[in-house]
N, CA and C atoms as a LAMMPS dump frame, in Angstrom:
ITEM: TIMESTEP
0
ITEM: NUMBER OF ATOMS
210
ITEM: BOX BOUNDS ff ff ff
-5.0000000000000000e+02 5.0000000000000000e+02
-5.0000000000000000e+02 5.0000000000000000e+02
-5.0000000000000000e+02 5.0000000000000000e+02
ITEM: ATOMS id mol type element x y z
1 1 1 N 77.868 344.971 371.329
2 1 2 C 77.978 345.324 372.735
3 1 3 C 76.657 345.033 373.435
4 2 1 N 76.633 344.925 374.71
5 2 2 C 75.756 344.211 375.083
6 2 3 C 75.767 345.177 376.728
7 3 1 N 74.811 345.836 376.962
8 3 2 C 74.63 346.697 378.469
9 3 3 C 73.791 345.777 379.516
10 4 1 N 74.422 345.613 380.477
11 4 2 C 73.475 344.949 381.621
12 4 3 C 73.153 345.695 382.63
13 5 1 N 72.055 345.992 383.13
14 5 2 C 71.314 346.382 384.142
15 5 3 C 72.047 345.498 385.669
16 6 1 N 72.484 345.636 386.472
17 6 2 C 72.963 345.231 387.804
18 6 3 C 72.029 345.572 388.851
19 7 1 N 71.104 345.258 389.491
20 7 2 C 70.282 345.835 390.724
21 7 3 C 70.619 345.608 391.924
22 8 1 N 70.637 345.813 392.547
23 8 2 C 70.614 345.12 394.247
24 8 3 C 71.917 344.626 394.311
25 9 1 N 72.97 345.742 394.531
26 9 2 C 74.306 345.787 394.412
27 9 3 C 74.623 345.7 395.826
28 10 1 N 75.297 345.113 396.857
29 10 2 C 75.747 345.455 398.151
30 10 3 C 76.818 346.578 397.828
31 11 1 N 76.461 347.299 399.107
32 11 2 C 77.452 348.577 399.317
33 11 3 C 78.644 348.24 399.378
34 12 1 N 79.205 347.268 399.764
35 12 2 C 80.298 346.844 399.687
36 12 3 C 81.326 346.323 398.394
37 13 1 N 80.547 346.329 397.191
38 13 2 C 80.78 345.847 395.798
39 13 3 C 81.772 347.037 395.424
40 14 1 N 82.659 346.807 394.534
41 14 2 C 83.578 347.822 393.692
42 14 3 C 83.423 347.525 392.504
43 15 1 N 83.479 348.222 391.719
44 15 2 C 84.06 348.575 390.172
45 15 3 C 84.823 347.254 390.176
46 16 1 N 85.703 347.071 390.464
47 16 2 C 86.778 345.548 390.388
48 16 3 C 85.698 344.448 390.318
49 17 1 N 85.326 343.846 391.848
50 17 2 C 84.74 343.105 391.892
51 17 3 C 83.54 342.995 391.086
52 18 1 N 82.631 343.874 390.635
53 18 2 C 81.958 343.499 389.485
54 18 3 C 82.487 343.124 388.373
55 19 1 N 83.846 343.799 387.923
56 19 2 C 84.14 343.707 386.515
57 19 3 C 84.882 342.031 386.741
58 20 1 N 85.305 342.055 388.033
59 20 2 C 85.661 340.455 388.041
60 20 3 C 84.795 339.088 387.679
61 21 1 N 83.72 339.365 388.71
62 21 2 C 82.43 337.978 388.459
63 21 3 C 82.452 338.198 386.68
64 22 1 N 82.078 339.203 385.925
65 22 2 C 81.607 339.161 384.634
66 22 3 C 82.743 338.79 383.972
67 23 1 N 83.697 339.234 384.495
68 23 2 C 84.796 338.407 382.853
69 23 3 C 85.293 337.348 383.217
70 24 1 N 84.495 336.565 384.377
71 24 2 C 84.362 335.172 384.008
72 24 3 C 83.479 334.876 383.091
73 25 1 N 82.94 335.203 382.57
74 25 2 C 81.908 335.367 380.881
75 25 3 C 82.522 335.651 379.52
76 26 1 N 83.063 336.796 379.874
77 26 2 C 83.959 337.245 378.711
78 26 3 C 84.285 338.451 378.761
79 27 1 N 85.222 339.534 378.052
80 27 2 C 85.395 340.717 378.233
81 27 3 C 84.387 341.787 378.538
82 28 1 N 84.914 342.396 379.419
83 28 2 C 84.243 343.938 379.239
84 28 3 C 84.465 345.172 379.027
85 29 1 N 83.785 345.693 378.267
86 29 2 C 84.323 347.125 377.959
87 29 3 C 84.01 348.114 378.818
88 30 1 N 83.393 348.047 380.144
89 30 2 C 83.113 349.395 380.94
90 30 3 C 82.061 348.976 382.375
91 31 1 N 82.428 349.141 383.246
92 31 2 C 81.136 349.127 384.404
93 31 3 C 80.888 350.422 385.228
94 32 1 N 79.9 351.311 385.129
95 32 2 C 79.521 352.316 385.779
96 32 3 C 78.694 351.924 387.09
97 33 1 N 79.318 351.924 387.926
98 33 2 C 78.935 351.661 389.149
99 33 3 C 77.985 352.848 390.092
100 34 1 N 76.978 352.825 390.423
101 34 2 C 76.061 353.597 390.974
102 34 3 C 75.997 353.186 392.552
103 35 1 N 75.263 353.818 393.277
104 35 2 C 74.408 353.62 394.528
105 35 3 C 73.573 352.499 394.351
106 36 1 N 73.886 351.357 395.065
107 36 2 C 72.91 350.378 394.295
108 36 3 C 73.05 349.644 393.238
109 37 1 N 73.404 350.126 391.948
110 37 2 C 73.188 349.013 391.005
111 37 3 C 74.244 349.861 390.075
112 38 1 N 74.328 348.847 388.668
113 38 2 C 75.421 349.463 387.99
114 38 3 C 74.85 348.891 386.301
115 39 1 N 75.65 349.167 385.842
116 39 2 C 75.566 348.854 384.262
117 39 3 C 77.068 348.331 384.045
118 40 1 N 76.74 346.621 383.117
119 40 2 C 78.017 346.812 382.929
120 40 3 C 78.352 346.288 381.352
121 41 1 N 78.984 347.092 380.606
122 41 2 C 79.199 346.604 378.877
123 41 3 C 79.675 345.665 378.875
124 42 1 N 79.163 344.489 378.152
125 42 2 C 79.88 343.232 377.928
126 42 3 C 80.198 343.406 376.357
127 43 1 N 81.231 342.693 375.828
128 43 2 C 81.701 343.08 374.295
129 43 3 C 80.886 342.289 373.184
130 44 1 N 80.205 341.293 374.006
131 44 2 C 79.483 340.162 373.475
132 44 3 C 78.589 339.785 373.961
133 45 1 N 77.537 339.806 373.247
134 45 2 C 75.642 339.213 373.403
135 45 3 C 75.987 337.687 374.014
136 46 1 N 76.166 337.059 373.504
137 46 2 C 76.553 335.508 374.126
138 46 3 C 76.893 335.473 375.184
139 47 1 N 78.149 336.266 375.281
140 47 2 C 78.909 335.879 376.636
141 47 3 C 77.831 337.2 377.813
142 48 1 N 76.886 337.942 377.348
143 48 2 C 76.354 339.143 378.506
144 48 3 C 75.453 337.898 378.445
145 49 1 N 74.59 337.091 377.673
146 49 2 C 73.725 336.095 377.87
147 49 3 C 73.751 335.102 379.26
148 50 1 N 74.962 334.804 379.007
149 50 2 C 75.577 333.646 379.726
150 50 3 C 75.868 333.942 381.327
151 51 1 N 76.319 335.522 381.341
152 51 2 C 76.511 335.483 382.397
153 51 3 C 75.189 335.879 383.448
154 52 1 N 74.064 336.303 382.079
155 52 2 C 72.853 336.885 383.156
156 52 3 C 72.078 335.718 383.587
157 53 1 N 72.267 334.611 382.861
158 53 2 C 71.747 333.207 383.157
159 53 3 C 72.402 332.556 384.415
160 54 1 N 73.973 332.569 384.179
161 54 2 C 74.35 331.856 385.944
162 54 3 C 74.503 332.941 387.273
163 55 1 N 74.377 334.373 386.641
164 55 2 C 74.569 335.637 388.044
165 55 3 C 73.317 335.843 388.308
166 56 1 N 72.257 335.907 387.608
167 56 2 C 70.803 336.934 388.298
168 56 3 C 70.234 335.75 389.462
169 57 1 N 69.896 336.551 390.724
170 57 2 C 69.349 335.699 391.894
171 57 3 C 70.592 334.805 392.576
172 58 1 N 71.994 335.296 392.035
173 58 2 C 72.946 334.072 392.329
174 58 3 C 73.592 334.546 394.179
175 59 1 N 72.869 335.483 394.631
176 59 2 C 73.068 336.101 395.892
177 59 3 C 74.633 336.276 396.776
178 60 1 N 75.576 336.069 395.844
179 60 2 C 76.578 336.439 396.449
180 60 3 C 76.417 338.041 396.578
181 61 1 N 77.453 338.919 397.876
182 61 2 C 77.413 340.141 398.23
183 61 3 C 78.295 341.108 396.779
184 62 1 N 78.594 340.199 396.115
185 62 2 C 78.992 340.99 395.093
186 62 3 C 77.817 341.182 394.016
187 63 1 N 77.028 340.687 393.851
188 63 2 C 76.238 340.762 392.611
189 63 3 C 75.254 340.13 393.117
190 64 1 N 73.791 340.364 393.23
191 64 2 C 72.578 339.709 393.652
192 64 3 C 71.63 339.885 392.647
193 65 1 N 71.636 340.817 391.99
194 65 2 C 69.923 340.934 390.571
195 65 3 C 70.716 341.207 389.443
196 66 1 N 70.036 340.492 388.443
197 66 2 C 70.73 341.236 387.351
198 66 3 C 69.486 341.23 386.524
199 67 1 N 68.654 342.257 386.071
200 67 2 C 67.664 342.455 385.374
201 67 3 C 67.448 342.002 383.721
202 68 1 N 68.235 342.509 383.218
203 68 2 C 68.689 341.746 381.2
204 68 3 C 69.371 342.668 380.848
205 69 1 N 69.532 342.297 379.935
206 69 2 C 70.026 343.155 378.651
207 69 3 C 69.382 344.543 378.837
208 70 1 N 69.878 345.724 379.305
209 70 2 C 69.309 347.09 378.339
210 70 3 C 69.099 348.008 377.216
C-alpha cells in the first residue's frame, strides 16, 4: 500500500473526483479528504509512483500538489 500526501486541494474537489484522477493509475483503497488536502491509499507503489510523477504541479482544480509517498 502506498499513502499519498495531496496538498493544495481546491475547495471544490470531492472524494469522487480525487479518487477518479488516481485510478487512472491504478486502484485505490481509500481517500480521506480534508480542508485542503487529502491522503489517498493507492494498492500499489508503482502505480502511487506513476501517478505522483504525471499529477504533482499538474494544476488542474481537482488536484494541484502532490507531495510523495507518506
Amino acid at each position: 500500500m502506498a499513502l499519498i500526501f495531496v496538498g493544495n486541494i481546491d475547495h471544490r474537489s470531492t472524494e469522487s473526483n480525487i479518487r477518479s484522477a488516481f485510478e487512472l493509475y491504478g486502484p485505490v483503497a481509500a481517500v480521506d479528504l480534508k480542508l485542503g488536502y487529502a491522503f489517498v491509499e493507492m494498492v500499489d507503489n508503482v502505480h502511487a509512483q506513476k501517478a505522483i510523477s504525471d499529477l504533482n504541479n499538474h494544476g488542474s482544480w481537482v488536484v494541484r500538489t502532490l507531495a510523495a509517498i507518506a
